[in-house]
Each structure stands twice: as structure tokens, then as C-alpha cells.
C-alpha positions as CSV (number, residue, x, y, z in Angstrom):
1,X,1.2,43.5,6.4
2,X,2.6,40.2,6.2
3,X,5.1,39.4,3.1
4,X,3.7,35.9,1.7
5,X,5.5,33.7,-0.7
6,X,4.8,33.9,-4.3
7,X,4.3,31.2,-6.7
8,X,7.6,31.4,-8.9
9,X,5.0,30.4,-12.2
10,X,7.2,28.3,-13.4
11,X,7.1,27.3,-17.2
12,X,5.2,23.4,-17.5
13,X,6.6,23.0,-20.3
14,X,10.3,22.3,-20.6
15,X,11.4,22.0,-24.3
16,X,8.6,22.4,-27.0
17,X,9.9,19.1,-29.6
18,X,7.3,19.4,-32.5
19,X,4.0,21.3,-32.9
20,X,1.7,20.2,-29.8
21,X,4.7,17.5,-28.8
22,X,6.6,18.6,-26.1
23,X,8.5,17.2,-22.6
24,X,6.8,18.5,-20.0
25,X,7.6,18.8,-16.0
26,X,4.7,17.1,-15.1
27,X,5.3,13.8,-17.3
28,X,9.0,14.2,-16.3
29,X,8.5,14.0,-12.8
30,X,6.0,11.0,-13.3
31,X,9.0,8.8,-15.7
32,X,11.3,9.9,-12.7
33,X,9.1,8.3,-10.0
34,X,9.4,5.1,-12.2
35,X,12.9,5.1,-12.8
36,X,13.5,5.6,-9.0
37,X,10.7,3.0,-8.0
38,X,12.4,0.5,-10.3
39,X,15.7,0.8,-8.9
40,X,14.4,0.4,-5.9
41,X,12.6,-2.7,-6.6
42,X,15.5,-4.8,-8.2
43,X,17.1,-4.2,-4.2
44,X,14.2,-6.3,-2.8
45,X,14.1,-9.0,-5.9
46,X,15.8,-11.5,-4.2
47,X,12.6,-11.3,-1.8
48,X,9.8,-12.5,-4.9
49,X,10.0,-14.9,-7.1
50,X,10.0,-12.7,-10.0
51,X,12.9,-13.1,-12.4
52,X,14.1,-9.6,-13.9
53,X,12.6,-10.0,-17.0
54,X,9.2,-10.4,-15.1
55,X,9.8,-7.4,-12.9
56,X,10.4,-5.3,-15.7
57,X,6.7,-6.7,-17.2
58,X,5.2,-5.6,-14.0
59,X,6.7,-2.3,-13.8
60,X,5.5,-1.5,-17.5
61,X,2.2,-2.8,-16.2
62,X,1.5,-0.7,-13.7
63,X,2.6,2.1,-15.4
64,X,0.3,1.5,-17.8
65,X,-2.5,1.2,-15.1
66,X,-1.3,4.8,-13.3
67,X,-1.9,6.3,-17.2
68,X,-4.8,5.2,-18.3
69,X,-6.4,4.8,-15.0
70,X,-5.3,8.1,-13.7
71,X,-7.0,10.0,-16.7
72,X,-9.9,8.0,-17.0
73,X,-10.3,8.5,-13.1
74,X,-9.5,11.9,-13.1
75,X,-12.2,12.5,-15.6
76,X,-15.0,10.1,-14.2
77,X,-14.2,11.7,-10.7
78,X,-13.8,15.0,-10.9
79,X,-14.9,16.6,-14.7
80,X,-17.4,13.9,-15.6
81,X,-20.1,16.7,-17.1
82,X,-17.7,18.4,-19.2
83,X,-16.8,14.3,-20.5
84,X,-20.6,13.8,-21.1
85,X,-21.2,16.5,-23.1
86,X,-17.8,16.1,-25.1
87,X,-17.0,12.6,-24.8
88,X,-13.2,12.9,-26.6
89,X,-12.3,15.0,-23.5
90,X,-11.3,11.4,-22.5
91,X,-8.5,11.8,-24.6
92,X,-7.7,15.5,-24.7
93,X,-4.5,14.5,-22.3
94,X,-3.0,18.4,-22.2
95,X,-6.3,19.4,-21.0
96,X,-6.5,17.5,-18.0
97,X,-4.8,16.0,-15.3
98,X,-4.4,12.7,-13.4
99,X,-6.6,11.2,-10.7
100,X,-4.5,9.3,-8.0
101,X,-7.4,7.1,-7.3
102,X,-8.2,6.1,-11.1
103,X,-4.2,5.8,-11.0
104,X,-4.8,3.1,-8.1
105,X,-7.6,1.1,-9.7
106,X,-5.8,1.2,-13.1
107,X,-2.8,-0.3,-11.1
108,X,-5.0,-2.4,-9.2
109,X,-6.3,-3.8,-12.0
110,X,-2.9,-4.2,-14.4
111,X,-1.3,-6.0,-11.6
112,X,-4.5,-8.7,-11.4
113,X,-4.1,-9.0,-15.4
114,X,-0.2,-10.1,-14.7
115,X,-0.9,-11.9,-11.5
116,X,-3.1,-14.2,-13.8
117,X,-0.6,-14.1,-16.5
118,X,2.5,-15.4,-13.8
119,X,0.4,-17.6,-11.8
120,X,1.2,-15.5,-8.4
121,X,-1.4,-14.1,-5.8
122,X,-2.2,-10.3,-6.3
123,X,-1.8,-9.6,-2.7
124,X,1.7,-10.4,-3.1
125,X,2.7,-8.1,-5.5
126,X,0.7,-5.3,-3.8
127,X,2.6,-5.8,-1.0
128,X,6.1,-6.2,-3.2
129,X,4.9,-2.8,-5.0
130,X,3.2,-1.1,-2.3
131,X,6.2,0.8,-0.5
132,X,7.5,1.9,-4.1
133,X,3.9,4.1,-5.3
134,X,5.2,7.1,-2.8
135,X,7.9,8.2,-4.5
136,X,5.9,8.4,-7.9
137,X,3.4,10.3,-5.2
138,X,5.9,12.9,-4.1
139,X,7.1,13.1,-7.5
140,X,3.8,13.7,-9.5
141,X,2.9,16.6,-6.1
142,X,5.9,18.2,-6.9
143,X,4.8,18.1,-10.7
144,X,1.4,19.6,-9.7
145,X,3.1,22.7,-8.0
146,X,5.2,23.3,-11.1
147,X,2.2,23.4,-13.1
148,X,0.5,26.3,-10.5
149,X,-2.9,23.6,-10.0
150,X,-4.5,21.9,-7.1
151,X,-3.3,25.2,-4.8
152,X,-4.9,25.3,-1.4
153,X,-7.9,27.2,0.1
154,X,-7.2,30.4,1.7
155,X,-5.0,30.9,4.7
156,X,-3.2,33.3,7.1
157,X,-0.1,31.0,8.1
158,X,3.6,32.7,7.8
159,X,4.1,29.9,5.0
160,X,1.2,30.7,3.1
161,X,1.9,31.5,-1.1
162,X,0.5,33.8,-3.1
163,X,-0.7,31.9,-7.0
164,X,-1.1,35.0,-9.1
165,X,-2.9,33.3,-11.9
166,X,-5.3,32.3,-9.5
167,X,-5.6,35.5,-7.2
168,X,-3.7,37.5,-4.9
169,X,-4.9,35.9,-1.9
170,X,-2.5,34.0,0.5
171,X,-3.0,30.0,0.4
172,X,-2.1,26.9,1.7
173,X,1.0,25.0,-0.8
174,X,-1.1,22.3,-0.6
175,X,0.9,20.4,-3.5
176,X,4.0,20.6,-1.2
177,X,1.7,19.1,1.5
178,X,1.4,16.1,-0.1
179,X,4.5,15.5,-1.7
180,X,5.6,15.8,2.0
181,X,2.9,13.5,3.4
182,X,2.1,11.1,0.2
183,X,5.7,11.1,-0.4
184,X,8.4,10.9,1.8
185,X,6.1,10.0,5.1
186,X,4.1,7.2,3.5
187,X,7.6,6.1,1.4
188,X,9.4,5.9,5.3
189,X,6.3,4.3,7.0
190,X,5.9,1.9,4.5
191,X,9.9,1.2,3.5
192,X,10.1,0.4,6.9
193,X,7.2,-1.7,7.6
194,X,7.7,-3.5,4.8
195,X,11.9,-4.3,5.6
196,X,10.5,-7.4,7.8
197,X,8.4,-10.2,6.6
198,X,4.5,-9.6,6.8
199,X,1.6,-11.6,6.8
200,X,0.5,-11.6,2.9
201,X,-1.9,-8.1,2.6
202,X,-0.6,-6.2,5.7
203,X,1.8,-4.2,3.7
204,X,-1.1,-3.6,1.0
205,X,-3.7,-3.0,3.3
206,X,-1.3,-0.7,4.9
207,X,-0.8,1.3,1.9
208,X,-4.2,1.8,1.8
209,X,-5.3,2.8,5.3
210,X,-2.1,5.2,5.6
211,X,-2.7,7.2,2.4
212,X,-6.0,7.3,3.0
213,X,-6.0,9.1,6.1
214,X,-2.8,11.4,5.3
215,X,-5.2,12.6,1.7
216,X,-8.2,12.7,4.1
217,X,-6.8,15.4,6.3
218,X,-5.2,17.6,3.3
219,X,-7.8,17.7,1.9
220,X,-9.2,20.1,4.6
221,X,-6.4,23.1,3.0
222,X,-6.9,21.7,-0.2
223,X,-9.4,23.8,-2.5
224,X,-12.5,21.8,-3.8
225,X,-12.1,21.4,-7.7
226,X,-15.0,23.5,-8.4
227,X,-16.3,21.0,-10.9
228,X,-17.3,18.8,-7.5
229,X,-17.6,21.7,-5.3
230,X,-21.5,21.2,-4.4
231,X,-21.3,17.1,-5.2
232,X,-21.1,16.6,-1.1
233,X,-21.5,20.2,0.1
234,X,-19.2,22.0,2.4
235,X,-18.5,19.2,4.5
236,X,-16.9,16.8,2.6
237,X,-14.9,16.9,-0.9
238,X,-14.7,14.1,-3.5
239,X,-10.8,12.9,-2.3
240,X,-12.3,12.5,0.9
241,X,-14.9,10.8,-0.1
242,X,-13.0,8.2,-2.5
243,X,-10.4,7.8,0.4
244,X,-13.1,6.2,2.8
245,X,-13.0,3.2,0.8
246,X,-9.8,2.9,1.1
247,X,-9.2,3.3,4.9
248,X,-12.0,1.0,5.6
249,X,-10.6,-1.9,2.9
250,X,-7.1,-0.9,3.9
251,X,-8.2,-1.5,7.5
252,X,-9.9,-5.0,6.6
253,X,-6.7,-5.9,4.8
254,X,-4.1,-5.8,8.1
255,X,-6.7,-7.2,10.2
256,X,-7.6,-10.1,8.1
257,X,-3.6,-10.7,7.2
258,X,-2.8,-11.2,10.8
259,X,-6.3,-13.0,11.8
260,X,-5.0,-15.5,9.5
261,X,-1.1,-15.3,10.6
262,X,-2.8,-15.7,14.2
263,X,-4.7,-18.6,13.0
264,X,-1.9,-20.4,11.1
265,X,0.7,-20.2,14.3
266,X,-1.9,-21.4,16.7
């Protein structure tokens, strides 16, 4: 019998402060995927014109959108009965998760509120803050393994790991899948598509197409939340279905950024 890996059930919280207060792994690895996305940013300033007090505004922005849009997402999306029939579920934060696409919106949304406020096109700071969302991405995966959640469906591979609070069956590390794939791939794709000018909404609309497709095909070893399980049937789950959006505006993005580059150089 094969010897699989077993889940090391790691503690989520890391130092209880007062009562209910306490610093979690999960919010850690979220402030960490901040801090790293804002060091990164100030390198590529000189690129915008943002001054640094306005980067920092934007960066507390869309951290503010990822928040509030991630819960509120994450219980529209995927636990929207259990908000219905207890409505201040909504803000029951340690019994709950985040939603990456309610994360997007809310950023979506925040960075249209300070586009406005600075008198700069939105497309431009997506495509400024686009190649810094992976590594909040990889980060927050990573946080999802260390709480034991969003474990993947049953498997036979060498790698598989064993989530005794779940069962003892073997599954896919489906967290470390996309802290592999959301993170560092779509960090490196995007880091490096974005290191040469780009017609305004290529990088954005690249964002959008990659990650779409890289959460599209995880999802296939990723177990259905069992709150949506029979929403679409077998064939589809509800990250699948929220990414086709986003490949097919991701998609209209690039080609409309470079119909109009094409058009401008003719």
C-alpha cells in the first residue's frame, strides 16, 4: 500500500491576543502579500504618474476592495442560503472565508472609486497593479493549506495527502496547486509581460484571461464546496463558472488594446 502524505494540521491560529482577537495565518499571509506587492510596486513608480503618497492611497484601496469584496463574494458565491436565512453571517468573518472573485470585483471597483478621485484611466492602474495580485494569490493558497480547507477531490497520485479532519482518503493538495499556478506562474507570466510597454489593457486583460484558465483547470482536482455542489451538476463548479467571464473579457481586453495600438500606428 502506498504511504501518502499527511496533512501536518497545523494550528490557524498563531497567538490568541484577547478573547475572540487573535493573529491568524491566514490574515498573516494576506498582510504579507501586501507588504511584498507594495515593495514591488514603488520599483515600477517611476513608470505612472502616481506620486508616493498616491500609491500608498491605492494600495490601501485595493486592499480594502480584496476585504470586503472577498467576503461579500465568498458569501454571495458560494454560502448564499446559509446568508439568507442568517443575514449577519455577512459579518461573521471567523466563520468564513474569502472569495477571490468578490476579491477582484471589490478591487475592481476600489480602483474605479480612486481612478475618479486622481483623474487617471482605470485601465491604467489595472495594468500598473495587475502583475502584483499573484503574489497576494500564492500567499493567501498557502494560507488556505495551513487552515486544512479547500483540499482536493480524491486521488491515487504518489503526491497525494491524506486531511484527517476531513477523511482518510488520499487527495489532491489542491491549495499548493494554486499557490504554484495563481502564484508564482501567473506572478512570472505577467512580471514579464508587463517589463515592456503595452498597449493600455493588454496587461489587465491579460491578468484576466491567464488566471482564468490556470483556476479553470484546478478546479478539475479541486473538491466542489458542497454548498454549490448541485448548482451546475457534475460537470461544471462555481469557480469555473465565474472564471468564464473572465477569460472571455480578459480575451476582449488584449484584442481590443492592440486593435487600437494597430490602429493608432497605421
Amino acid at each position: 500500500m502506498h504511504e501518502y502524505f499527511i496533512f501536518p494540521q497545523i494550528d490557524p491560529v498563531i497567538v490568541h491576543i484577547y478573547g475572540p482577537l487573535a493573529i491568524r495565518w491566514y490574515g498573516l499571509m494576506y498582510l504579507i502579500g501586501f507588504a511584498a506587492a507594495f515593495v514591488l510596486a514603488k520599483t515600477r513608480l517611476h513608470r505612472t504618474h502616481l506620486s508616493k503618497d498616491q500609491l500608498s492611497d491605492m494600495m490601501f484601496y485595493s486592499f480594502m476592495g480584496v476585504v470586503v469584496g472577498g467576503r461579500v463574494g465568498n458569501v454571495l458565491f458560494y454560502d448564499f442560503a446559509h446568508f439568507m436565512a442568517d443575514p449577519v453571517y455577512l459579518f461573521r468573518v471567523d466563520q468564513g472565508g474569502m472569495s477571490f472573485h468578490g476579491g477582484m470585483l471589490g478591487v475592481i471597483l476600489a480602483l474605479w472609486i480612486f481612478a475618479r478621485k486622481a483623474k487617471m484611466p482605470l485601465l491604467a492602474l489595472g495594468d500598473f497593479i495587475a502583475p502584483l495580485v499573484p503574489i497576494g494569490l500564492g500567499a493567501g493558497r498557502i494560507g488556505n493549506f495551513i487552515n486544512g480547507e479547500l483540499w482536493g477531490r480524491v486521488t491515487d497520485v504518489p503526491w497525494a495527502m491524506i486531511f484527517p479532519h476531513v477523511d482518510n482518503l488520499p487527495r489532491h493538495p489542491s491549495q499548493l496547486y494554486q499557490a504554484f499556478t495563481e502564484g508564482l506562474v501567473l506572478f512570472t507570466l505577467l512580471w514579464w509581460y508587463s517589463s515592456k510597454p503595452r498597449p493600455r489593457g493588454a496587461v489587465s486583460g491579460l491578468f484576466l484571461l491567464a488566471y482564468g484558465i490556470l483556476r479553470f483547470l484546478v478546479e478539475y482536482v479541486r473538491e466542489p464546496e458542497e454548498q454549490v455542489r448541485s448548482l451546475y451538476g457534475e460537470w461544471i463548479t462555481q469557480g469555473q463558472a465565474l472564471c468564464i467571464p473572465m477569460i472571455i473579457l480578459g480575451s476582449y481586453l488584449m484584442l481590443r488594446a492592440y486593435k487600437k495600438h494597430n490602429e493608432a500606428s497605421a
